[in-house]
C-alpha positions in Angstrom: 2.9 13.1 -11.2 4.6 9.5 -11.1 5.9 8.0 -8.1 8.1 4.9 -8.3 7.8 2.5 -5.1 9.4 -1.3 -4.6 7.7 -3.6 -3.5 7.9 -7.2 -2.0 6.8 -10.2 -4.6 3.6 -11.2 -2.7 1.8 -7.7 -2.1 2.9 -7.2 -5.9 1.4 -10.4 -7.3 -1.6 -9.4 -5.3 -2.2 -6.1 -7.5 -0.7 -7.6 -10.6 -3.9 -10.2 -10.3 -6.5 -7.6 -8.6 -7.1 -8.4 -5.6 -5.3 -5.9 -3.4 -6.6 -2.6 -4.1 -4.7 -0.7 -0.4 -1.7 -0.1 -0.5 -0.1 0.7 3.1 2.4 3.2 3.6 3.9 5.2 6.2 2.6 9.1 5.6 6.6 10.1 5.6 7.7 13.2 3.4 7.3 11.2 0.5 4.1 10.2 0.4 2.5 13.5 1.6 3.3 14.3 -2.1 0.9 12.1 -3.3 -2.6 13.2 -4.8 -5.2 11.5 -6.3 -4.8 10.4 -9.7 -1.3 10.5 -9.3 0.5 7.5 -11.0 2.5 4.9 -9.0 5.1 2.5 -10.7 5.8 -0.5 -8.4 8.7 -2.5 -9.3 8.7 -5.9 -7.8 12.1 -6.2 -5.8 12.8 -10.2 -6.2 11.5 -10.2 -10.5 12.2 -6.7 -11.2 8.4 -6.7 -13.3 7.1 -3.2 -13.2 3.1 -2.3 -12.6 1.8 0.9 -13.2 -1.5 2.1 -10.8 -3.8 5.2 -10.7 -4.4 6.3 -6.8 -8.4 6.6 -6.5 -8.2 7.7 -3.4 -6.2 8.3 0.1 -7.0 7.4 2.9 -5.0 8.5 6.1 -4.7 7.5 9.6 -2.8 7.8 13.0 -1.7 4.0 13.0 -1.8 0.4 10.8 -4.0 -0.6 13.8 -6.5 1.7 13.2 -6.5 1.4 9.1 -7.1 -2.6 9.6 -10.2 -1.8 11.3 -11.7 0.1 8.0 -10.8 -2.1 5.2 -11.6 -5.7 4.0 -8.5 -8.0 4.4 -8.4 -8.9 1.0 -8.4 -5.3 0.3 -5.0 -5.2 2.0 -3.4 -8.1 0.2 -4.2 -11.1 2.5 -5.4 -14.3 1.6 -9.2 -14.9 2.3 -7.6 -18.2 4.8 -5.1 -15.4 6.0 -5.6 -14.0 9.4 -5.0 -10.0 9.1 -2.9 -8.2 11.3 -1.8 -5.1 11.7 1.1 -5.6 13.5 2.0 -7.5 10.4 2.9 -4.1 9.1 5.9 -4.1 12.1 8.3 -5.3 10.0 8.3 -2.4 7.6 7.4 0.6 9.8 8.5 1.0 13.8 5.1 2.7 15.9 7.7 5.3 16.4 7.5 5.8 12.7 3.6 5.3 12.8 3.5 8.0 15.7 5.5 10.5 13.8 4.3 10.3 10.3 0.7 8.6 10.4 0.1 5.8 8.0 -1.8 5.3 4.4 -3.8 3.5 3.0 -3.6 4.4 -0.9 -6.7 3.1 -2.9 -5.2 1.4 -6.3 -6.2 0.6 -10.0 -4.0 -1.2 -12.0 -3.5 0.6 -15.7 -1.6 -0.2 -18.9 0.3 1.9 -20.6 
């Protein structure tokens, strides 16, 4: 299957260039679709650029909280100066939304087609 999911210019720039390999998503009806080797296509909401990944893996979890504590920041799309937080993820998901639907974290590889 293909999935096609936006995303904002930094966390895409990040995969474009290799170094985020988690993506973090909210578990919603949506992404319980998702199976490994699934493809994603990301388009980049201010460019409009496309990238196409392979999911390697899924990882799932009650909270953003509790996915920060298992993965290397850079991992998640920070900066190795950045601090990582996962309240960080606040802005895109409520912890009512977290509560309901558990979170993801969606292990990556970029592909060509």
């Amino acid at each position: 299957m293909e999935y096609k999911m936006k995303l904002q210019n930094g966390p895409f720039n990040s995969i474009k260039n290799g170094t985020k390999t988690i993506e973090l998503r909210l578990n919603d009806e949506k992404r319980q679709a998702l199976k490994i080797g699934d493809l994603i296509e990301f388009t980049n909401i201010v460019t409009h650029e496309v990238l196409l990944v392979k999911i390697e893996n899924i990882y799932k979890y009650d909270s953003f909280e509790e996915l920060y504590k298992h993965f290397d920041k850079v991992e998640l799309g920070y900066m190795k100066h950045e601090t990582a937080n996962y309240e960080d993820m606040l802005k895109y998901y409520s912890k009512e939304e977290q509560n309901k639907y558990g979170v993801l974290g969606i292990k990556i590889r970029k592909i060509w087609r």
